[in-house]
C-alpha positions in Angstrom: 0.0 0.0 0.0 1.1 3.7 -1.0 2.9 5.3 2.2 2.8 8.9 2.6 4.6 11.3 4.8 1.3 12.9 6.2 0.0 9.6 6.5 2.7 7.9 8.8 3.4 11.6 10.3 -0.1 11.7 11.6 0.1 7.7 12.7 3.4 8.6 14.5 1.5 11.3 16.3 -1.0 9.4 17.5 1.0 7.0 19.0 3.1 9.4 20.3 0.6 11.2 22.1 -0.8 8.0 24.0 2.7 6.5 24.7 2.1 7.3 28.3 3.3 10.3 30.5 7.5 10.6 31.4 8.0 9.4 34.7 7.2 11.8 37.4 5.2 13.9 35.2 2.5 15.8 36.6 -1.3 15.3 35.4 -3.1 18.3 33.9 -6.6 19.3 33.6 -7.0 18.8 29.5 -6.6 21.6 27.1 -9.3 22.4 24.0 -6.1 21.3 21.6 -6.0 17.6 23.8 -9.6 17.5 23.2 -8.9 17.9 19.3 -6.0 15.7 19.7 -7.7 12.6 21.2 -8.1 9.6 18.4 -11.3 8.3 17.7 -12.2 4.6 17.6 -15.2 4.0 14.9 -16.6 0.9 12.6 -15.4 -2.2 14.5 -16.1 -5.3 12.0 -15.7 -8.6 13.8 -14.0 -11.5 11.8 -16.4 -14.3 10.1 -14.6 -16.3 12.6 -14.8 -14.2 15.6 -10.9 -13.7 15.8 -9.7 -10.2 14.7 -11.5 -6.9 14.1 -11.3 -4.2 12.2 -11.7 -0.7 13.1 -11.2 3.0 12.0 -8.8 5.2 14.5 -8.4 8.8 13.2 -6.9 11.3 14.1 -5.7 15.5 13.6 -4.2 16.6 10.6 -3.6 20.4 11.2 -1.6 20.7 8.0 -4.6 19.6 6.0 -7.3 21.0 8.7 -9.4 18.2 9.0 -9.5 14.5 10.7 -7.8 11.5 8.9 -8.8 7.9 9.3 -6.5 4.8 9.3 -7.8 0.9 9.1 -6.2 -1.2 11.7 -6.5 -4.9 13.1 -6.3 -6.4 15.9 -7.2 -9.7 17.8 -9.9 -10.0 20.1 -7.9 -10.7 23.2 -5.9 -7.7 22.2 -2.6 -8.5 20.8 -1.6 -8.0 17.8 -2.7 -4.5 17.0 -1.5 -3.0 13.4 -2.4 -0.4 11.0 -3.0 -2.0 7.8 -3.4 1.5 5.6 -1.5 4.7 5.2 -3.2 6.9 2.5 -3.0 10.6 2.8 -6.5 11.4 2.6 -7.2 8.4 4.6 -9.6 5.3 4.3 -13.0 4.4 5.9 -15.8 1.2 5.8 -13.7 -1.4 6.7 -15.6 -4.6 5.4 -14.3 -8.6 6.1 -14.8 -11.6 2.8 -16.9 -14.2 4.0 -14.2 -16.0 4.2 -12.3 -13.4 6.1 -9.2 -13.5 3.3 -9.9 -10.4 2.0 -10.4 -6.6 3.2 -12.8 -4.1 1.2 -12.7 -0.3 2.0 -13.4 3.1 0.9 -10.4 5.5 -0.2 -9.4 7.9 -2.5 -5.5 7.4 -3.9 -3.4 9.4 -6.4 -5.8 10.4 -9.4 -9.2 9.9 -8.0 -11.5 12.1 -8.1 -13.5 10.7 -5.0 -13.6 7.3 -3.3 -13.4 3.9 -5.1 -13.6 0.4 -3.5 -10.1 -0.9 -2.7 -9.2 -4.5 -1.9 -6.6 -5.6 0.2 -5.5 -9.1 1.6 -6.5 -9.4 5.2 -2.8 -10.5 6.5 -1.8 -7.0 5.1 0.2 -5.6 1.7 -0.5 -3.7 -1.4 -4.6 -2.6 -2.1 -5.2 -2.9 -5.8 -8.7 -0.7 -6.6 -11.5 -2.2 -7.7 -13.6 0.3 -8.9 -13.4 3.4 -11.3 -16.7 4.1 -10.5 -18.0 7.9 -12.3 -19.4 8.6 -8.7 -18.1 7.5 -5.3 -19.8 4.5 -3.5 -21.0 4.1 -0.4 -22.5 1.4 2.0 -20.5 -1.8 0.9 -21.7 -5.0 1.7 -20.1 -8.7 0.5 -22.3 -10.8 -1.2 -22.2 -14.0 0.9 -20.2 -16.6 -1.2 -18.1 -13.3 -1.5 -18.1 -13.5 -5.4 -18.7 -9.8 -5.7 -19.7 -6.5 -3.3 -22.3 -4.7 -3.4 -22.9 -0.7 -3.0 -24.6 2.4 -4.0 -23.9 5.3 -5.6 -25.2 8.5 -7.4 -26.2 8.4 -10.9 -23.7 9.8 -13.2 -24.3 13.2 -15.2 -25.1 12.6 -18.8 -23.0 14.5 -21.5 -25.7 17.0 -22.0 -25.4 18.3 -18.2 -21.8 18.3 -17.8 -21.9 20.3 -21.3 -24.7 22.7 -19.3 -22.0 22.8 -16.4 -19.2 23.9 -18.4 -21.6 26.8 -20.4 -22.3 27.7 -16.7 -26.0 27.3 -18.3 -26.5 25.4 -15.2 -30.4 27.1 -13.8 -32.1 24.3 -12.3 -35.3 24.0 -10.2 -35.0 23.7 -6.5 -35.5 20.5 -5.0 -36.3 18.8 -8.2 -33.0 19.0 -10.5 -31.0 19.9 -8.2 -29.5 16.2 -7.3 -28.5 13.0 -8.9 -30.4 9.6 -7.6 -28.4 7.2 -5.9 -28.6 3.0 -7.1 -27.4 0.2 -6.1 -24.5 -1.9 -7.9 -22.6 -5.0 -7.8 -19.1 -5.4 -9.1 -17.7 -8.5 -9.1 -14.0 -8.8 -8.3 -12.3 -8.7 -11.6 -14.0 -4.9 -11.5 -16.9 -5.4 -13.6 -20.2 -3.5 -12.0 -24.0 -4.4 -12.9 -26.4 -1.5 -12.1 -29.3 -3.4 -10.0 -31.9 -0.5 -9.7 -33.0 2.1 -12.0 -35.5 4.6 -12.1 -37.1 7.6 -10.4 -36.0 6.9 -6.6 -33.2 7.2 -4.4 -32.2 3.8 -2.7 -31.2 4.5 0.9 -30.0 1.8 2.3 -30.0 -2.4 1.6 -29.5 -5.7 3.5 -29.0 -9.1 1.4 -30.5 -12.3 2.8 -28.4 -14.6 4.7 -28.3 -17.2 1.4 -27.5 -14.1 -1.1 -30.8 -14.4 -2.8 -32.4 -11.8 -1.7 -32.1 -7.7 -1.1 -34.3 -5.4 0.9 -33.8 -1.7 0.4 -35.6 1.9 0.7 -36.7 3.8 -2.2 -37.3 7.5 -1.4 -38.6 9.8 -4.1 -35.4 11.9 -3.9 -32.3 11.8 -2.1 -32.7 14.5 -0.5 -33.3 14.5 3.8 -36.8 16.2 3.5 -38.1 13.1 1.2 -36.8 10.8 3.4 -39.9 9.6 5.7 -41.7 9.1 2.4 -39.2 6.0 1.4 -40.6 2.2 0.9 -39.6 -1.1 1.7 -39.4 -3.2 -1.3 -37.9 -7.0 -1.9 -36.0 -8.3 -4.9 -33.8 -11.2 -6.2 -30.3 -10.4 -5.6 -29.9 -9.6 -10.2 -32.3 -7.3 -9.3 -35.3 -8.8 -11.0 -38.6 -9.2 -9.3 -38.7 -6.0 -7.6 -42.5 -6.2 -5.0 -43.2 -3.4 -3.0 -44.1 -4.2 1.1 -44.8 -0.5 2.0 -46.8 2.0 1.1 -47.6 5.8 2.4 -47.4 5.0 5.9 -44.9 8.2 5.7 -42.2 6.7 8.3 -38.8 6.3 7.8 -38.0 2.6 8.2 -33.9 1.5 9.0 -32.0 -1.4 9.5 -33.5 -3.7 7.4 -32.5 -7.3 7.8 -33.8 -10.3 5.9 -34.4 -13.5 8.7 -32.2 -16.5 8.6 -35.6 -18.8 6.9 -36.0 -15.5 3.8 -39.4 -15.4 5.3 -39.3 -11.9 7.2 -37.5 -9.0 7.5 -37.3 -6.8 10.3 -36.8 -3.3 10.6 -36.4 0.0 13.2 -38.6 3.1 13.1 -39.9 5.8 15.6 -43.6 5.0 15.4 -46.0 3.0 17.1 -48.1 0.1 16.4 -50.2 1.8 14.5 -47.2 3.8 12.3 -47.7 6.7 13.0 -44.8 8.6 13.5 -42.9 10.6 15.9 -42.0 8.2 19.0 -39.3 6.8 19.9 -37.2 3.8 17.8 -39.3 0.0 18.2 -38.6 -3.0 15.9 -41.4 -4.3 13.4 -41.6 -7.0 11.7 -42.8 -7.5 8.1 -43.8 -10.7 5.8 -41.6 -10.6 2.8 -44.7 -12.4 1.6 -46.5 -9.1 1.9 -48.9 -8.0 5.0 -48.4 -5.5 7.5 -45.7 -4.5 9.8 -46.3 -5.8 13.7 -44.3 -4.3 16.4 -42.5 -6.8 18.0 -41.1 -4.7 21.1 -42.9 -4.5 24.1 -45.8 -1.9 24.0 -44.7 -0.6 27.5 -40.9 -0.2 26.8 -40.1 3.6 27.5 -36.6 2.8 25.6 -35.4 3.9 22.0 -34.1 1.2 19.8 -31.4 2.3 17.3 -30.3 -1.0 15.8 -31.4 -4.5 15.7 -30.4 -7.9 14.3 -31.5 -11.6 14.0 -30.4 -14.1 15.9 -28.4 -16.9 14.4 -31.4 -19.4 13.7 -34.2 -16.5 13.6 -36.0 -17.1 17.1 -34.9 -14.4 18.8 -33.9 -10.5 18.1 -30.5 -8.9 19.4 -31.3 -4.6 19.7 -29.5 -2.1 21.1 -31.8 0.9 22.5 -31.1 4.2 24.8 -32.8 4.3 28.0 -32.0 7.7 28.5 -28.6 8.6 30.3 -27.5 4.9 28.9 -27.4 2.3 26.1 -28.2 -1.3 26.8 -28.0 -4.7 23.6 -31.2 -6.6 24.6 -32.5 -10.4 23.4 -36.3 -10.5 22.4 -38.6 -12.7 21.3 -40.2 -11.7 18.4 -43.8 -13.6 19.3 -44.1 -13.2 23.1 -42.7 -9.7 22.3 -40.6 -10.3 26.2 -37.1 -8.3 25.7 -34.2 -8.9 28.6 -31.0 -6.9 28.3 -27.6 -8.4 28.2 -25.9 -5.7 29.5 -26.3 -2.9 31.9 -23.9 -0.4 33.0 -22.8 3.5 33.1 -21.6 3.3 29.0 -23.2 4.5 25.5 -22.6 2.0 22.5 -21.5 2.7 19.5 -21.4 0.6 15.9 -22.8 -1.8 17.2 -22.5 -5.3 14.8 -23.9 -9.0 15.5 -22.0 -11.3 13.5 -24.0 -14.6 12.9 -20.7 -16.8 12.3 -19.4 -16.2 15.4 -22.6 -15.8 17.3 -20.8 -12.6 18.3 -21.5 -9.0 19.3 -19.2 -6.2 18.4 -19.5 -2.5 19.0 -17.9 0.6 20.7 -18.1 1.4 24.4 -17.9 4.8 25.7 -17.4 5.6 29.6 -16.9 8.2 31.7 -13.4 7.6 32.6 -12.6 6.2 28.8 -13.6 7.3 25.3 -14.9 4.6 23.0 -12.7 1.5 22.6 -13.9 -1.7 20.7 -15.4 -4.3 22.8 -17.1 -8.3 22.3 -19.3 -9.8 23.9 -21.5 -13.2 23.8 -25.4 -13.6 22.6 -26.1 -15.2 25.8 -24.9 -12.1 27.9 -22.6 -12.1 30.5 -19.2 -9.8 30.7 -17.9 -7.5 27.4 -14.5 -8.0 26.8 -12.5 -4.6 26.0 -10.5 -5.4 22.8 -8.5 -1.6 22.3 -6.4 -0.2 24.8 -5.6 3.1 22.9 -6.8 5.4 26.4 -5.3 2.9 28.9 -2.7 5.8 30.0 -5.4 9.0 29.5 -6.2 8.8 33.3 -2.3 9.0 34.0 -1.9 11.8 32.1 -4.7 14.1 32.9 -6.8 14.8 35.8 -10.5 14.2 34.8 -13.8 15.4 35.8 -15.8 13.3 37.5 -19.4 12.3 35.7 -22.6 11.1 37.6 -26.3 10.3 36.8 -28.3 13.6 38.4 -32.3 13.8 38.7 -34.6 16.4 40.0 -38.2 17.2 39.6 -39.2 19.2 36.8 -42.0 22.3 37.6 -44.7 20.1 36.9 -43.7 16.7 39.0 -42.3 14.5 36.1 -38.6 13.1 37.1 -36.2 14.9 35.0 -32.5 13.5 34.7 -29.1 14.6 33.4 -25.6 14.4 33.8 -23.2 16.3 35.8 -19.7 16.8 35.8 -17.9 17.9 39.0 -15.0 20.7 38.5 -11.5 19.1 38.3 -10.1 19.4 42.3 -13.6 20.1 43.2 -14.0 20.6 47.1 -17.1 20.1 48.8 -19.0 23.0 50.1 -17.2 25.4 47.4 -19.6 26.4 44.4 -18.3 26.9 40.9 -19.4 28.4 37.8 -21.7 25.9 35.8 -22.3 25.7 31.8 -25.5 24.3 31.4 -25.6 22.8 27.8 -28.4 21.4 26.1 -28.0 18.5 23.5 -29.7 18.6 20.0 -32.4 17.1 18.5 -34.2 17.1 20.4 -35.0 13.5 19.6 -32.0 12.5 21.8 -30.2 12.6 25.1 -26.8 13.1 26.5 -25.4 9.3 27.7 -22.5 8.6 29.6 -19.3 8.6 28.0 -16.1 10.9 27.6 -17.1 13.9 27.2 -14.2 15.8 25.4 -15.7 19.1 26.0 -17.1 19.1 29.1 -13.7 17.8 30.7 -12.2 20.7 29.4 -14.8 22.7 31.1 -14.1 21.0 34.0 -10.4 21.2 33.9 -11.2 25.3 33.7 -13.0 25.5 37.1 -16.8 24.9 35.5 -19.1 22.2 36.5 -21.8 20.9 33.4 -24.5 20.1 33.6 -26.5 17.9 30.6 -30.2 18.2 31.1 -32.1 15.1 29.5 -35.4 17.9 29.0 -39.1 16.9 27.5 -38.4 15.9 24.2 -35.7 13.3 24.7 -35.5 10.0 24.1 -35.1 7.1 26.0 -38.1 7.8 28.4 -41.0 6.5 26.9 -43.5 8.5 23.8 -45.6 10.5 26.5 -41.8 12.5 27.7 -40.9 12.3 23.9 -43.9 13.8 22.7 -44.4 16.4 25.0 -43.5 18.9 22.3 -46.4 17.9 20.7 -48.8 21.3 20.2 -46.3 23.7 21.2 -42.3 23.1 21.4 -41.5 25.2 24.8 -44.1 23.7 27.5 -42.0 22.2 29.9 -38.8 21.8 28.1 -37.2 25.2 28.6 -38.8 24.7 32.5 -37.2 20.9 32.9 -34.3 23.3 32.4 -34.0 25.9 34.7 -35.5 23.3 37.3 -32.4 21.4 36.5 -30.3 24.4 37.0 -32.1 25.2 40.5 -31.2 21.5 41.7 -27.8 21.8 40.7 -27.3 25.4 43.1 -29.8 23.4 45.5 -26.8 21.0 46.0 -24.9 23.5 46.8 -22.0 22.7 43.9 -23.4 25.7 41.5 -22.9 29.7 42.0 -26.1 31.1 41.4 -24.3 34.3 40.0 -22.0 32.3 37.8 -24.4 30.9 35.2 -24.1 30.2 31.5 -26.2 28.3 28.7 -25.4 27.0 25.3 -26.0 24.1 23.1 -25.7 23.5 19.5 -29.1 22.5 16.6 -32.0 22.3 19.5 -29.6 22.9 21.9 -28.6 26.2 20.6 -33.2 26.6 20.0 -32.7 26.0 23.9 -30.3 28.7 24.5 -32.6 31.1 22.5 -35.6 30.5 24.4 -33.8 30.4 27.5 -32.2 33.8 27.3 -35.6 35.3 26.5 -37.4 33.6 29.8 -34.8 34.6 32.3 -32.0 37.1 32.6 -30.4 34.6 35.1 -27.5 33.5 32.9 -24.0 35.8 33.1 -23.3 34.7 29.5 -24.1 32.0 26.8 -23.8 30.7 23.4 -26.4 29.3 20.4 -24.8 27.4 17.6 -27.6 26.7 14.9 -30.8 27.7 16.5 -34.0 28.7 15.4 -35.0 32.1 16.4 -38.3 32.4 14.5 -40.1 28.5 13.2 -42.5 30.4 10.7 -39.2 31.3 8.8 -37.4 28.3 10.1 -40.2 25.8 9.1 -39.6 27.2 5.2 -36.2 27.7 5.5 -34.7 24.2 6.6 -34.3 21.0 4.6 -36.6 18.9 6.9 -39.9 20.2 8.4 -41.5 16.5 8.8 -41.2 15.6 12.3 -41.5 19.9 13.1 -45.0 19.9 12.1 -46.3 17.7 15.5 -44.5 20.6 17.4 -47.3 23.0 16.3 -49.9 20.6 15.2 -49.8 21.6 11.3 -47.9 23.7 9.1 -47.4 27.1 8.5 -48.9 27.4 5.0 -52.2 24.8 5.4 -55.8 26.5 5.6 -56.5 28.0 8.9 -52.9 27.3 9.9 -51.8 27.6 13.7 -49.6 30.3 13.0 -50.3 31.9 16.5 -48.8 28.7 17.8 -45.5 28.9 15.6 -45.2 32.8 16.7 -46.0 31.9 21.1 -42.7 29.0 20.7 -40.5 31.8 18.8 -37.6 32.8 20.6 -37.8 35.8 18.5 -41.4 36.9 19.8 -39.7 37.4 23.2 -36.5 38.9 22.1 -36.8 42.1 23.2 -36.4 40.5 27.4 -32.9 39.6 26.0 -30.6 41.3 28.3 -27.8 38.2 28.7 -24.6 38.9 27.0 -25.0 35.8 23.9 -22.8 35.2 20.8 -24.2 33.3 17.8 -22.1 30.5 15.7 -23.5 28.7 12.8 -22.0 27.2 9.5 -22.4 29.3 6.1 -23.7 26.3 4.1 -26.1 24.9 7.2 -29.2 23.4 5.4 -30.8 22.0 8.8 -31.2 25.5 10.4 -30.0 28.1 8.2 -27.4 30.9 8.6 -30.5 33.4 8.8 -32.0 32.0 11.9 -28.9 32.9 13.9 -28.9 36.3 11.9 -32.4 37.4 12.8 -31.1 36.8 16.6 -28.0 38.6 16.3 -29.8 41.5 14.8 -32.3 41.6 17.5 -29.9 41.5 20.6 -27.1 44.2 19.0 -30.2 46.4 17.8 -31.5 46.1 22.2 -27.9 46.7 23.0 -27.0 43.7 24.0 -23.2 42.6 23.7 -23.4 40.0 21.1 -21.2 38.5 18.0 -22.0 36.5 15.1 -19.4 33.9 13.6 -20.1 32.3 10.5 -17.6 29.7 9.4 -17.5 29.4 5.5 -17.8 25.9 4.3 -19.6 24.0 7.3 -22.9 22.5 7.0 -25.2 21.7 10.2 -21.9 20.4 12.2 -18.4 22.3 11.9 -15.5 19.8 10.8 -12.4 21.6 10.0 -10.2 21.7 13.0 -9.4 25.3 12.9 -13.3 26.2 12.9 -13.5 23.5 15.9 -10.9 24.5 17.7 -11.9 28.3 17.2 -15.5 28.1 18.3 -14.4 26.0 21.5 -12.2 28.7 22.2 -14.2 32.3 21.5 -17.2 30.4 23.4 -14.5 30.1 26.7 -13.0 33.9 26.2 -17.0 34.7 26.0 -17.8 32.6 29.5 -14.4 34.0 30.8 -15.3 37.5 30.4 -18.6 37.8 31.2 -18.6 35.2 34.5 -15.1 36.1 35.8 -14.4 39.6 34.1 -11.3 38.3 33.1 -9.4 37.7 29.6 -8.8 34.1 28.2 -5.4 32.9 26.7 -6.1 31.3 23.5 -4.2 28.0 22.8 -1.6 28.3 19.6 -2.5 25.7 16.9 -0.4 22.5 16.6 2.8 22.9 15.3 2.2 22.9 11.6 5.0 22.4 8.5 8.0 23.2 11.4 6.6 26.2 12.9 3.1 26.6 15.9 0.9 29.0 14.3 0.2 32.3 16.8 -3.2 31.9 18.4 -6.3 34.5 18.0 -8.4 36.3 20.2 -12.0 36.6 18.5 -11.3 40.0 17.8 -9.6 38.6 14.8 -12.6 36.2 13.9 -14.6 36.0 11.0 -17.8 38.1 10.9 -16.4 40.7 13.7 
């Protein structure tokens, strides 16, 4: 395989970084540029034979301003750990031959113009591509006598519209031209690829029976997010022939399809209840591939989310993962009785989670408190998970961390609220401390335990978090879910600042040193929040919606919006007075907290105007306030400098308006020879 300097450089780094701290070294709290600098376990793929895994680590690349991804193996009693790829942009989906000879994975080398399918022998070696594919596929899957792979892809552009492209006579109409339908292929390995699917639809995702004869998939009327809930399930023979379709209009997006062991049924996840209707939390159905309805198969009383699910190895029984709230848990249920058990239970979230029927194995990522995600195994029948990666082993000997606990109060109206809270580093008991109270997105999910890289830094700065599990999650059942229903800010903002309360009530917060921010409906959270109380020193809103009449038009998915205010905006007799009351922006002019604004330029979830129409508002009132707009980003900011800039502005914001004191910013990694000068936001973008 191809070796590059910026490829080993950044694997050398890496390693580096977690060879373990010089004797007698002091621990440190953790800096923003640790945080960055932290590697990230992803896509653990078990062996057919239950022996090694595969897995993605990446890690910084300053120089090219962005995180870079390496595929490495190891066993599963954790020996034997190497990185079998080295390209400079980096490679990703990781996927094991049936007979586990053979490696297939995404990457882009030398002249590529975007990913192709690479192969390489699992003992290690050169990759030889296998693709030249016109557009870059995604979602690989082996066929099961591993005579060819399977993936999709976007359709290519026909002469005629690269001609357009290159006339720049490129007007198109909005949400109808503007894309290119994705299919699904098969290319056998000598190269050659078969288009399966053609036509008018988007497929979004597959599964292949257990005996290769088969495929599931989704076909959506466009690729785009805000068609997605009107996707289908259909079945065909693995050529593609026989396409039937098993669902129709019940406008809910179905995921993880998988065909049972017998070709008989196929199950599936979606957030709906038994009767499909949408907007609840995750359950698994079950559907005839003979035709017929859906039937949930969860229990009708389970408050938890399901996020993934699987058959087991003869098709009597159904392995799940689902969030109950401040944790994940992989359950067993049977599929008639509908009784579900869990297999695990502890203070962790899972992540990639994989059952592999050959080894009658599970496989996933486990996040603590004390320890970001490392690849762990475990049994069908239960019992202990065995950690396979020891890439953190020496973070605890290196830093001083925060201490993390499961927190619960009352919210205004009785309901048991319940959060996270992390303890300043060195706290002392009877001492009270600035808290951050930040508010995840969504708001169809909820903080779980696990490292929190942010938060520890927080922590290691003098601030205690606290991570508010507000109306709205998931993970408690569809009546807390669904609370939003008919009007977004009912007890949400409320399970909030009761949460707050609780947390000075315990005597670890400083009632005078408060701050909010969150990001997507975290950052909707901060907006309303500053408009219902002045209470808050200082805070910060990354994506959020200041007015949902504008919003509701503006963003590229309004589906599961329109329960919030029980129809839409433009319908006869439309409940605009509804949209209006959950505004933050009807209340704007009560703003008197000091609040800065951060959103991507190219955001399509909650657009660059909604954070525009709140800036405006608070510097017309006089209230101190920035806006940063980071060119490029979508809904989520990836380059580094952007991360590592909006981690730091958002502290020299806290630090000033809390403590009345400046913040030191922290210099860049050393990049090409040299460590770049650090910035104070009053060289930021958008000043």
């Amino acid at each position: 395989m191809r070796r590059t300097c910026r490829g080993i450089g950044s694997v050398v780094a890496v390693i580096a970084l977690w060879a373990g701290p010089a004797a007698g070294q002091d621990r440190r709290p953790m800096s923003f540029v640790d945080s960055l600098t932290l590697p990230v376990i992803q896509d653990p793929q078990l062996s057919p034979d239950g022996q090694q895994v595969l897995f993605v680590m990446d890690g910084p690349d300053w120089k090219a301003n962005r995180r870079i991804g390496h595929i490495h193996r190891i066993n599963v009693d954790g020996t034997g750990q190497v990185q079998l790829t080295f390209g400079e942009r980096g490679e990703s989906s990781p996927r094991w031959s049936p007979d586990g000879t053979r490696v297939a994975f995404l990457a882009r080398r030398e002249a590529d113009e975007h990913n192709q399918i690479y192969l390489l022998q699992s003992a290690g070696g050169e990759a030889r591509r296998l693709t030249r594919h016109p557009a870059a596929p995604g979602n690989l899957a082996w066929a099961p006598d591993g005579t060819r792979l399977y993936f999709t892809a976007s359709d290519e552009k026909t002469p005629e519209e690269r001609e357009r492209d290159r006339l720049q006579d490129d007007v198109y109409r909005f949400e109808e031209t503007n894309f290119k339908h994705r299919h699904l292929w098969a290319v056998d390995l000598e190269g050659t690829t078969t288009k399966l699917t053609a036509g008018d639809f988007s497929v979004e995702q597959y599964t292949l029976s257990p005996d290769g004869s088969r495929i599931a998939l989704t076909r959506a009327p466009s690729p785009l997010l805000e068609f997605s809930h009107l996707a289908d399930v259909w079945v065909m023979d693995a050529s593609g022939a026989n396409a039937r379709q098993l669902t129709s209009g019940n406008r809910i997006a179905e995921r993880g399809l998988a065909i049972s062991p017998d070709n008989t049924r196929l199950l599936f996840t979606a957030g709906a209840n038994e009767a499909m209707e949408g907007y609840h939390n995750g359950k698994v159905f079950v559907l005839p591939l003979a035709g017929g309805r859906p039937r949930q198969v969860t229990p009708a009383s389970a408050a938890y989310d399901v996020s993934s699910a699987d058959w087991s190895r003869d098709g009597s029984r159904i392995y799940f993962v689902a969030n109950l709230g401040v944790h994940d848990e992989i359950f067993v249920l049977d599929p008639e009785s509908r009784a579900a058990t869990n297999l695990t239970s502890g203070q962790h979230s899972l992540g990639g989670w994989r059952y592999v029927e050959t080894a009658d194995r599970f496989v996933f990522t486990r996040n603590t408190p004390e320890h970001p995600a490392e690849v762990h195994v475990a049994g069908s029948t239960g019992g202990s998970m065995s950690r396979v990666t020891t890439v953190f082993r020496d973070l605890s000997a290196r830093f001083l961390l925060a201490r993390q606990e499961r927190f619960t109060w009352k919210g205004q109206d009785g309901q048991m609220i319940e959060g996270l809270l992390f303890y300043p580093v060195g706290y002392r008991e009877g001492e009270r401390y600035p808290l951050i109270v930040a508010t995840h997105g969504g708001p169809a999910s909820s903080d779980k335990f696990g490292f929190s890289h942010d938060a520890q830094v927080y922590a290691g700065k003098g601030y205690a978090v606290l991570k508010p599990n507000y109306r709205g999650s998931t993970g408690y059942g569809d009546a807390f879910l669904r609370e939003m229903s008919k009007g977004y800010f009912k007890q949400s903002h409320l399970d909030v600042m009761t949460g707050t309360d609780a947390v000075i009530a315990k005597g670890l917060a400083d009632p005078e040193k408060l701050v909010k921010m969150g990001w997507s409906a975290g950052g909707h959270m901060t907006n309303k929040v500053i408009t219902f109380t002045d209470r808050f020193k200082a805070a910060s809103s990354g994506a959020g919606a200041a007015n949902w009449i504008s919003m509701y038009a503006q963003s590229d998915n309004r589906e599961f919006r329109t329960p919030w205010f029980g129809g839409t905006p433009w319908q006869a007799d439309a409940p605009i007075d509804l949209y209006w009351e959950h505004s933050p922006l009807k209340d704007v002019a009560k703003v008197k907290t000091p609040t800065i604004f951060l959103v991507g330029e190219e955001d399509p979830r909650v657009p660059l105007p909604q954070s525009v129409e709140m800036y405006r508002a608070l510097r017309s009132n006089g209230v101190p306030t920035h806006l940063y707009v980071a060119p490029r980003e979508g809904h989520g900011w990836t380059e580094l400098r952007h991360r590592l800039f909006k981690l730091q502005v958002e502290m020299e914001w806290f630090e000033r308006w809390v403590h009345g004191r400046s913040y030191e910013w922290e210099p860049i990694p050393e990049v090409a020879g040299r460590d770049e000068k650090p910035r104070s936001s009053s060289s930021g973008i958008n000043r």
